[in-house]
C-alpha positions in Angstrom: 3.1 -7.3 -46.3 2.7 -3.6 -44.4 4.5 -3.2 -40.9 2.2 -2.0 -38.3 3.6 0.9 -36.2 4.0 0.9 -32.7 1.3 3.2 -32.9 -1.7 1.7 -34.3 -1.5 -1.6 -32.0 -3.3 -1.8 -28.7 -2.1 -1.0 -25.4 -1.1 -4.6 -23.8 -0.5 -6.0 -27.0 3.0 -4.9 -26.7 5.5 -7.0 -25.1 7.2 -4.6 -22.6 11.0 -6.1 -21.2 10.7 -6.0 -17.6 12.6 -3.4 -15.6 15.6 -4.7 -13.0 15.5 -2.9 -9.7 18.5 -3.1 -7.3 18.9 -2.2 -3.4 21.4 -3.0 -0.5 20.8 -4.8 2.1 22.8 -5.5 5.5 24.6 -8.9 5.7 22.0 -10.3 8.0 19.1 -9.7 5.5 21.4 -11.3 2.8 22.4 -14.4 4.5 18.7 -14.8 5.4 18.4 -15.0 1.9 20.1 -16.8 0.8 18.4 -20.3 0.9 15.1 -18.8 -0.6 14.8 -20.7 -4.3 13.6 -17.7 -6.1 14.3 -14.8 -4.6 13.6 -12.4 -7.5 9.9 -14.0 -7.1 9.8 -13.8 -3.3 11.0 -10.0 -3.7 8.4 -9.2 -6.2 5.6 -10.7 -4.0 6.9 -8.9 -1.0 7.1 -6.0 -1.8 3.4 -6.2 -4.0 1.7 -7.0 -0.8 3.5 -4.2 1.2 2.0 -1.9 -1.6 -1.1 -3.2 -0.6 -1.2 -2.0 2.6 0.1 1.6 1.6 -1.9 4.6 3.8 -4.3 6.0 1.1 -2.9 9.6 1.9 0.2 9.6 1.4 1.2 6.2 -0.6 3.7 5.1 1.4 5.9 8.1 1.4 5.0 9.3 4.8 4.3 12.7 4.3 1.4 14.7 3.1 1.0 17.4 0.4 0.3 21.0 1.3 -3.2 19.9 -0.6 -3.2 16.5 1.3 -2.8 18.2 4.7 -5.7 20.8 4.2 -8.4 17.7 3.6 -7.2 15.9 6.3 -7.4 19.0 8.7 -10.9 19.1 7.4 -11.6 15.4 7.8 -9.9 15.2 11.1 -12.6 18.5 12.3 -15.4 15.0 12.3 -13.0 12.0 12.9 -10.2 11.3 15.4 -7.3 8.5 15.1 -7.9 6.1 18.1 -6.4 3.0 19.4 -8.3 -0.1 19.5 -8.8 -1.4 22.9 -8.6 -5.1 21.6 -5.8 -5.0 18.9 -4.3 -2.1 20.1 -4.0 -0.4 16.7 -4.9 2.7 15.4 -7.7 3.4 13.3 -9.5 6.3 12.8 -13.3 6.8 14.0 -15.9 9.2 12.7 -17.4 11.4 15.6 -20.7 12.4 13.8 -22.5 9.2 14.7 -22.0 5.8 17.1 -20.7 2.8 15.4 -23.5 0.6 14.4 -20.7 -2.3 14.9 -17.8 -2.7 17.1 -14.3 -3.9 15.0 -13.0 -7.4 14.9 -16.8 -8.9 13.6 -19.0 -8.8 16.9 -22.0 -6.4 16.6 -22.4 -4.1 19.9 -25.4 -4.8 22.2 
């Protein structure tokens, strides 16, 4: 019977080991830890949600690109960052045109 080659079988029909990732953490963070079951799970699922909620721009890192900063200069020439006066976050607003609806799910008057 002929071997197949890595090369001829479809992506995701290789079985990939999973990767180990280590940090440190203070002592406080550990011992709060330490009662959760799976923490290898709870770590995974923490840190997938934080991903989630990444700034489109600049993924997390904090800083923009040269490239990054020159379309935001142009966006932020029609939009402004502004804190909500309900929440009190920021979010950014376009200045070309009212908002048909006001944040938070009610509709202006």
């Amino acid at each position: 019977m002929k071997r197949r080659s890595r090369r001829n079988v479809p992506p995701g029909m290789l079985r990939r080991k999973p990767g180990v990732i280590t940090f440190k953490a203070d002592p406080a963070l550990v011992e709060a830890m330490k009662n959760i079951p799976n923490r290898s799970e709870f770590i995974r699922t923490a840190v997938l949600a934080a991903m989630g909620n990444l700034c489109p721009l600049c993924q997390g890192t904090g800083m923009l690109t040269p490239k990054q900063q020159e379309h935001w200069q142009a966006f932020a020439e029609t939009h402004a960052v502004q804190q909500c006066k309900e929440c009190h976050e920021l979010h950014v607003v376009c200045q070309r045109s009212p908002v048909k609806r006001k944040p938070h799910g009610r509709r202006r008057k």
